[in-house]
C-alpha positions in Angstrom: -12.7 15.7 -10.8 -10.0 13.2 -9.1 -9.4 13.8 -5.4 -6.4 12.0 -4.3 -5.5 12.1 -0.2 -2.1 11.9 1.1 -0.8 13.2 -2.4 3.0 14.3 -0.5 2.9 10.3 0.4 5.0 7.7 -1.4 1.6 6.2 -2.7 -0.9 9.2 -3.5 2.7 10.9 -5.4 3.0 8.6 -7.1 -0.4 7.8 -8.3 -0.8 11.8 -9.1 2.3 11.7 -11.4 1.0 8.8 -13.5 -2.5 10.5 -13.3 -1.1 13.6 -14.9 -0.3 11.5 -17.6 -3.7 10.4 -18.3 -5.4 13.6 -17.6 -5.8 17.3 -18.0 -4.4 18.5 -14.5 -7.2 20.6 -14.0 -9.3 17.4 -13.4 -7.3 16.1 -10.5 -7.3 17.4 -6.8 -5.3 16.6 -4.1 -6.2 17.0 -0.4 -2.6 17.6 2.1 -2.0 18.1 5.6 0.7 20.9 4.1 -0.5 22.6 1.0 3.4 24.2 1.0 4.7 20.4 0.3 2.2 20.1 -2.5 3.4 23.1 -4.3 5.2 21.1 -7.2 1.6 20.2 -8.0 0.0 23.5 -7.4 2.8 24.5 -10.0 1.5 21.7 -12.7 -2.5 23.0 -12.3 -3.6 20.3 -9.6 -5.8 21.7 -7.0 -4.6 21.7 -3.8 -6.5 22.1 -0.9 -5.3 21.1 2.9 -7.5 18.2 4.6 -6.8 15.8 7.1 -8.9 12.7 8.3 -9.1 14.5 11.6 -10.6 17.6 10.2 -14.1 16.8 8.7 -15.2 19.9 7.5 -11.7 20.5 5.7 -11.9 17.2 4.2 -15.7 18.4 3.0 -13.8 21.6 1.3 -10.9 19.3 0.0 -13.7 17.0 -1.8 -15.8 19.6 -3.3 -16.6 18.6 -6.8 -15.0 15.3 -6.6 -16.6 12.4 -8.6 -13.7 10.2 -7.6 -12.0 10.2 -4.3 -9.1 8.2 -3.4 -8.7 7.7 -0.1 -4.7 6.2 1.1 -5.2 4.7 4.0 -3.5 6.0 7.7 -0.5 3.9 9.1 0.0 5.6 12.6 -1.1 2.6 14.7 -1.8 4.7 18.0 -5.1 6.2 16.2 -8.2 5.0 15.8 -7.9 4.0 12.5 -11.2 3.6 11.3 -12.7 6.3 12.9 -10.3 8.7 10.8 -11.3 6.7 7.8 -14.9 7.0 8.9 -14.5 10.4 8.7 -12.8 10.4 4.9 -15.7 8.2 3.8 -18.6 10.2 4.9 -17.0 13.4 3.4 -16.5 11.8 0.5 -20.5 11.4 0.4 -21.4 15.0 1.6 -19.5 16.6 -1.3 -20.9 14.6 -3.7 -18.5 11.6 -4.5 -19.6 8.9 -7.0 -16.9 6.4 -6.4 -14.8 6.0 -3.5 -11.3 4.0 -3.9 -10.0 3.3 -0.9 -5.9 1.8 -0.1 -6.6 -1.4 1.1 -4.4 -5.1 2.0 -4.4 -8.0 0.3 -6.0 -11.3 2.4 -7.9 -8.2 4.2 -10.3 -11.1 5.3 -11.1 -12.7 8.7 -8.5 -14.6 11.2 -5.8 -13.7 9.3 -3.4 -12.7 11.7 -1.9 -9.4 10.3 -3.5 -7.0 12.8 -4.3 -4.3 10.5 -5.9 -6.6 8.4 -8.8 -5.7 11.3 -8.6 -2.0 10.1 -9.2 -2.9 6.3 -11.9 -4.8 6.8 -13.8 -2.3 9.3 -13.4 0.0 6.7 -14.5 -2.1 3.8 -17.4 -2.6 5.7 -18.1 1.0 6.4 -17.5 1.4 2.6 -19.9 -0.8 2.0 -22.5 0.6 4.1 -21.8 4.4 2.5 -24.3 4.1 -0.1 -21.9 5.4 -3.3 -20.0 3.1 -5.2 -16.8 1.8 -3.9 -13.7 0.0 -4.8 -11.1 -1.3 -1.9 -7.9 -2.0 -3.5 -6.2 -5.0 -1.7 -2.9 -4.0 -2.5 0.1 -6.8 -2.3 3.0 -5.7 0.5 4.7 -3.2 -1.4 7.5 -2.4 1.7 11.0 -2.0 0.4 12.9 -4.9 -0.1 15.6 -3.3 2.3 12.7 -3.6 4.9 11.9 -6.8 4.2 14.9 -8.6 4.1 17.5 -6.7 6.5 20.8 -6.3 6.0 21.6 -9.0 4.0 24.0 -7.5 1.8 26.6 -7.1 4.4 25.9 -10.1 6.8 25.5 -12.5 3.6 22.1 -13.8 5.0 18.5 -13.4 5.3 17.3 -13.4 9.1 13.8 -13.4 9.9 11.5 -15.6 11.6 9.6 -18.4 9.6 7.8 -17.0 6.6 5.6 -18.1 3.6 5.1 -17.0 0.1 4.1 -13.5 -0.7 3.9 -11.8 -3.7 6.1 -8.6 -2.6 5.0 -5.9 -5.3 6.1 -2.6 -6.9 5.0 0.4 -5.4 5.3 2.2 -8.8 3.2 -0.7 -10.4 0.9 -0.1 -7.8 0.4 3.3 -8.4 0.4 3.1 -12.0 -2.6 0.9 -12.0 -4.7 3.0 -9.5 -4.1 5.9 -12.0 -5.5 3.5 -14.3 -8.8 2.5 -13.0 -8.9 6.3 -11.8 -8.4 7.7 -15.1 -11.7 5.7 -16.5 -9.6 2.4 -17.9 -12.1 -0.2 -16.1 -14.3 0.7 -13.7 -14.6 -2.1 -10.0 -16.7 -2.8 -7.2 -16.2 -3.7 -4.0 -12.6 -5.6 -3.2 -9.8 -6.3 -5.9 -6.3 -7.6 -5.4 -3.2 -6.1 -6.9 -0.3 -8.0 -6.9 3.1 -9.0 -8.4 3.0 -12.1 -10.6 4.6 -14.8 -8.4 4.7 -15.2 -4.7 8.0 -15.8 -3.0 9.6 -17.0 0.5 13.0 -16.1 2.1 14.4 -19.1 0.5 13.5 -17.9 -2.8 14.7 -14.7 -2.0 18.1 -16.2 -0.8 18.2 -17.9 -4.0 18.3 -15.0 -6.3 20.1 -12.9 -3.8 22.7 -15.7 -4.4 22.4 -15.6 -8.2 22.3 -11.6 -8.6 25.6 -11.3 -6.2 27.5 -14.5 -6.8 27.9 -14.9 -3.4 26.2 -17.6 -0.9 23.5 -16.0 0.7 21.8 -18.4 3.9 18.5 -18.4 5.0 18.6 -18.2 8.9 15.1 -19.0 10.3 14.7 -17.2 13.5 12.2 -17.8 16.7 9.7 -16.2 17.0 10.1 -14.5 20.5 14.3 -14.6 20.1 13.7 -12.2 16.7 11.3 -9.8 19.1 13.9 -9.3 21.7 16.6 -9.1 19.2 14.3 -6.0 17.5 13.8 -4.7 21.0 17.6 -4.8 21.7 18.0 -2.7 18.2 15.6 -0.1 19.5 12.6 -1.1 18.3 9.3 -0.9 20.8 8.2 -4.3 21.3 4.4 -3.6 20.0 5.9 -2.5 17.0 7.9 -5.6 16.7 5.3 -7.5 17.9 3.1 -6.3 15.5 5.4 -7.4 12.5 5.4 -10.4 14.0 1.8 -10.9 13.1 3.0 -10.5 9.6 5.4 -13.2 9.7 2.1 -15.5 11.3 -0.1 -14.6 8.5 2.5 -15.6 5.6 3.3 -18.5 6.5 -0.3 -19.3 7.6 -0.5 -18.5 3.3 -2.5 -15.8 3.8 -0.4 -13.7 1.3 0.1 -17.0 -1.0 -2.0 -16.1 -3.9 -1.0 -14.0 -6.5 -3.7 -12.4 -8.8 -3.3 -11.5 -12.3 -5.1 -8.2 -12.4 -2.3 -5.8 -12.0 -0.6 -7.1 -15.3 -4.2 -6.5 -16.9 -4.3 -3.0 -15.8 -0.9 -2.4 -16.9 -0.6 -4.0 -20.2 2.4 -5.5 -18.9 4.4 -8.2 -16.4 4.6 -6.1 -13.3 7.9 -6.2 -12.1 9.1 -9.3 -10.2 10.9 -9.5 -6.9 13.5 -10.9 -9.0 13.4 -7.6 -11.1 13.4 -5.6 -7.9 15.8 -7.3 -6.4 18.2 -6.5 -9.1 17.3 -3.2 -9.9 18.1 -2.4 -6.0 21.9 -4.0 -6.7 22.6 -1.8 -9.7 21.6 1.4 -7.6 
């Protein structure tokens, strides 16, 4: 069996749907905080059981029988992080698990800047130390591109504080290939990289922006602490915004530079481009 965690998430959905369609449903399990918001699952034949990372013994329960778990990775930057991952990990082992995939970042390495790059390589490590097989997928920033480029469309430019090239990727292509390797396509270990084909900056992005619309869309490079107190002015808490920041730091420190060319292995296909998403988002 297939244990999938956060399974009512944009991720773990997702990767359940295109699991369905690579295996009898009675194969795959998902473990939810709300076993109600699962119910279109439950409905398909995917077990459901509730399980939280706070809540060992329910996670034990939600694993049972599990060769595979996939463990989505927690985003609420108050907790302890790798504690609740901790906790996933050594569940995983007491019911059994022979391979653990775990949602990780890519450039999850150390002094890169991105804070939670800290997390994913804490839990790599405790991975690593769990004594079944593992795979951490260092998944490329798969945000949307309305969160990563602001409100372009109506002001007619991209404002953001000095960036370098990432290769911004499709959550659906994502998801797609972790169903993939799930399913028993290839099999990994350790740390892999899934990414869209070509890394891109601002100024690219302003480029095609320009090209998709017609219009002039300017790149406005912003300071560093005049874009933090412009966020905090728009109601955002300054850690948060100070915590993006670090994102900005590590790009164009080319952290996020290199693109890898697994993902179009997995798929059998170019992922989609930001160029591709990008447009697809104009002709909603």
């Amino acid at each position: 069996m297939i244990v999938v965690t956060g399974a009512t998430g944009g991720l773990g959905s997702a990767t359940v749907e295109n699991l369905l369609e690579r295996v009898p449903a009675d194969r795959i399990g998902v473990s939810v905080r709300d076993v109600a918001g699962a119910r279109h699952f439950t409905d398909r034949g995917v077990r459901v059981r509730q399980g939280s990372y706070e809540d060992p013994a329910a996670l034990r329960h939600s694993f049972a029988g599990a060769e595979q778990v996939l463990l989505v990775s927690g985003n609420d930057p108050a907790a302890d992080l790798v504690g609740l991952h901790r906790n996933a990990i050594e569940a995983a082992v007491a019911a059994g698990a022979q391979r653990i995939l775990y949602t990780s970042q890519q450039a999850a390495v150390p002094g890169n800047p991105y804070r939670p790059s800290e997390i994913h390589i804490a839990t790599e490590d405790v991975l690593a130390e769990s004594g079944v097989a593992w795979t951490a997928l260092r998944n490329g920033a798969y945000g949307t591109l309305d969160q990563v480029l602001g409100p372009w469309r109506r002001t007619g430019e991209i404002a953001r504080p000095e960036d370098g090239p990432v290769p911004y990727t499709d959550r659906a292509d994502v998801a797609e290939a972790t169903a993939v390797i799930l399913a028993g396509g290839r099999s990994f270990d350790g740390p892999i990289t899934l990414t869209a084909p070509v890394a891109v900056t601002f100024d690219d992005f302003a480029t095609i922006a320009s090209e998709l619309t017609g219009r002039t869309i300017e790149r406005t490079v912003l300071n560093d602490e005049q874009w933090v107190a412009d966020q905090i002015t728009s109601g955002v808490p300054e850690e948060a915004a100070r915590l993006m920041l670090t994102w900005y730091q590590a790009s164009r420190a080319g952290y996020f530079a290199a693109a890898d060319p697994l993902l179009a292995e997995l798929l059998g296909r170019e992922p989609n481009s930001a160029a591709d998403r990008l447009a697809a988002r104009l002709a909603d």
